[in-house]
C-alpha positions in Angstrom: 0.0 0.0 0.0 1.7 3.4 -0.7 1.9 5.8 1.8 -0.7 8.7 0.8 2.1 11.2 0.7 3.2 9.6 -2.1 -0.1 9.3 -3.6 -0.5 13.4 -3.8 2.7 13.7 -5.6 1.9 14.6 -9.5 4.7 14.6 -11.4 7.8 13.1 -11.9 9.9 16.0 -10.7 8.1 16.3 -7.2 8.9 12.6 -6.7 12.2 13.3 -7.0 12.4 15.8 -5.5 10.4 14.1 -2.3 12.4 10.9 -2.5 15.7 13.1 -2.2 14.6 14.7 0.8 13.3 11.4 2.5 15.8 9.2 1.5 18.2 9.2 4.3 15.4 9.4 7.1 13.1 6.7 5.3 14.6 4.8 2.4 11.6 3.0 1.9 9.6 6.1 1.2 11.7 7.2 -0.8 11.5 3.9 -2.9 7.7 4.6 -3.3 8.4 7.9 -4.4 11.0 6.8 -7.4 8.1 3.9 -8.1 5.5 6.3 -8.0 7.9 8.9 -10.6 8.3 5.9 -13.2 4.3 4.9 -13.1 4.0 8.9 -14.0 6.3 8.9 -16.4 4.9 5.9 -18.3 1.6 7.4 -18.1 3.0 10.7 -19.8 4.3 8.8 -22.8 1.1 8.1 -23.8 0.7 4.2 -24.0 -2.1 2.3 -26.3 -2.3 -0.8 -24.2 -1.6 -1.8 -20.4 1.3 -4.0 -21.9 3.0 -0.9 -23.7 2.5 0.9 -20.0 4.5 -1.4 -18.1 6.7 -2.1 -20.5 7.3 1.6 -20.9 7.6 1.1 -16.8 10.7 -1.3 -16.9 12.4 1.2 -19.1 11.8 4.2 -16.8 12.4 2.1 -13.9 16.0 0.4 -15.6 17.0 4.4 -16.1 16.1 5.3 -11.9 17.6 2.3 -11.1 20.7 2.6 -13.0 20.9 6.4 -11.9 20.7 5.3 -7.9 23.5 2.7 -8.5 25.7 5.6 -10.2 25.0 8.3 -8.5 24.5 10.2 -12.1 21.3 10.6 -14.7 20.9 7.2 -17.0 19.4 7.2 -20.1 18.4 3.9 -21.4 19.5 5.5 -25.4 19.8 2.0 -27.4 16.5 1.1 -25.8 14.6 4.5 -26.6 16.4 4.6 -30.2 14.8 0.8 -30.6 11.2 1.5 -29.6 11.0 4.6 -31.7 12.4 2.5 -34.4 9.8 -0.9 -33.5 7.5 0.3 -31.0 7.4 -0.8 -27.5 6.2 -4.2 -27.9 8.5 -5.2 -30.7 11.3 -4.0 -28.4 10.2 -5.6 -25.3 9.9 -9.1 -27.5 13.6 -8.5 -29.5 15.3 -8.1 -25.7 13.7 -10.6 -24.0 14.0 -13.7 -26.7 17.8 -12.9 -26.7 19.7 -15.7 -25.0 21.7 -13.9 -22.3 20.1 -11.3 -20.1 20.5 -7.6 -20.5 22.3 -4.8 -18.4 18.5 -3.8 -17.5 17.4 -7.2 -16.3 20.5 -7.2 -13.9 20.1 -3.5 -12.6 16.4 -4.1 -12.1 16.9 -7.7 -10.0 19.8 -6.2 -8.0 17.7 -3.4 -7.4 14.9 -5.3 -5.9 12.7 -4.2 -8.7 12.0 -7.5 -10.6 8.3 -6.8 -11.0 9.5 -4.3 -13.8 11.8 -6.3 -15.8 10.3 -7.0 -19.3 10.8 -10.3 -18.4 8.3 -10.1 -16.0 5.9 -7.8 -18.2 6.2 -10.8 -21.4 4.8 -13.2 -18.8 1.3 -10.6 -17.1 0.8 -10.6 -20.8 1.3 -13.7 -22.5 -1.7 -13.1 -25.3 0.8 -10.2 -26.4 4.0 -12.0 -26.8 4.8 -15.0 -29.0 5.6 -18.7 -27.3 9.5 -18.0 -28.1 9.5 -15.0 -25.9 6.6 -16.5 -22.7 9.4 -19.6 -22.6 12.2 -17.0 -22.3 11.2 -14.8 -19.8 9.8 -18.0 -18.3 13.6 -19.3 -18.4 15.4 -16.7 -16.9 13.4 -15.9 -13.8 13.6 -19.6 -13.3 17.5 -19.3 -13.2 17.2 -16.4 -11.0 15.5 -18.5 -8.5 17.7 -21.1 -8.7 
């Protein structure tokens, strides 16, 4: 359940901007915050489809993830560059059929933020994705387990 502080922040920059402030005095706020910035930020882009949403998620969450484990902005470029070239879906399904794992798969996981890899969006929406790509995802959050 997210705190309602969160819940009456509006845009992406107030999160920030909130989760800076809190971060040292409660971390876990300040998580809610950043996961409350990247479900604005998908929203903004304008999504067709609660697949493209999430999947637009994972990338927004890969970038705040990446940027907390630097301690400097990340763009996610080759990704951005690939879904204004395929779309989001096409993207989602090129990355995740690839044998090895990605940079963003790792970053999220080690982040905590599984629920956001595009692994993890393949499999909520399996009508969406072909076989190839359901038995990949399927595959590599298997080995995580393990």
């Amino acid at each position: 359940m997210t705190d309602p502080k969160v819940l009456r922040l509006k845009t992406p920059e107030d999160c920030e901007s909130f989760a800076t402030n809190v971060q040292k005095t409660h971390p876990e706020l300040a998580k809610e915050a950043r996961r409350r910035a990247v479900e604005l930020r998908a929203a903004q882009y304008g999504a067709k489809s609660d697949a493209e949403r999430e999947a637009l998620k994972a990338v927004y969450a890969f970038e705040e993830a990446r940027s907390q484990a630097t301690g400097r902005k990340a763009h996610a470029s080759r990704t951005w560059q690939s879904i204004k070239r395929k779309g989001i879906l096409a993207t989602v399904e090129a990355i995740v059929k690839r044998k090895t794992s990605t940079e963003g798969y790792a970053t999220l996981m080690k982040a905590g933020l599984e629920d956001f890899t595009f692994e993890a969006v393949v499999l909520r929406h399996r009508g969406t994705f072909s076989k190839e790509a359901i038995e990949q995802a399927q595959t590599r959050i298997n080995e995580r387990k393990v």
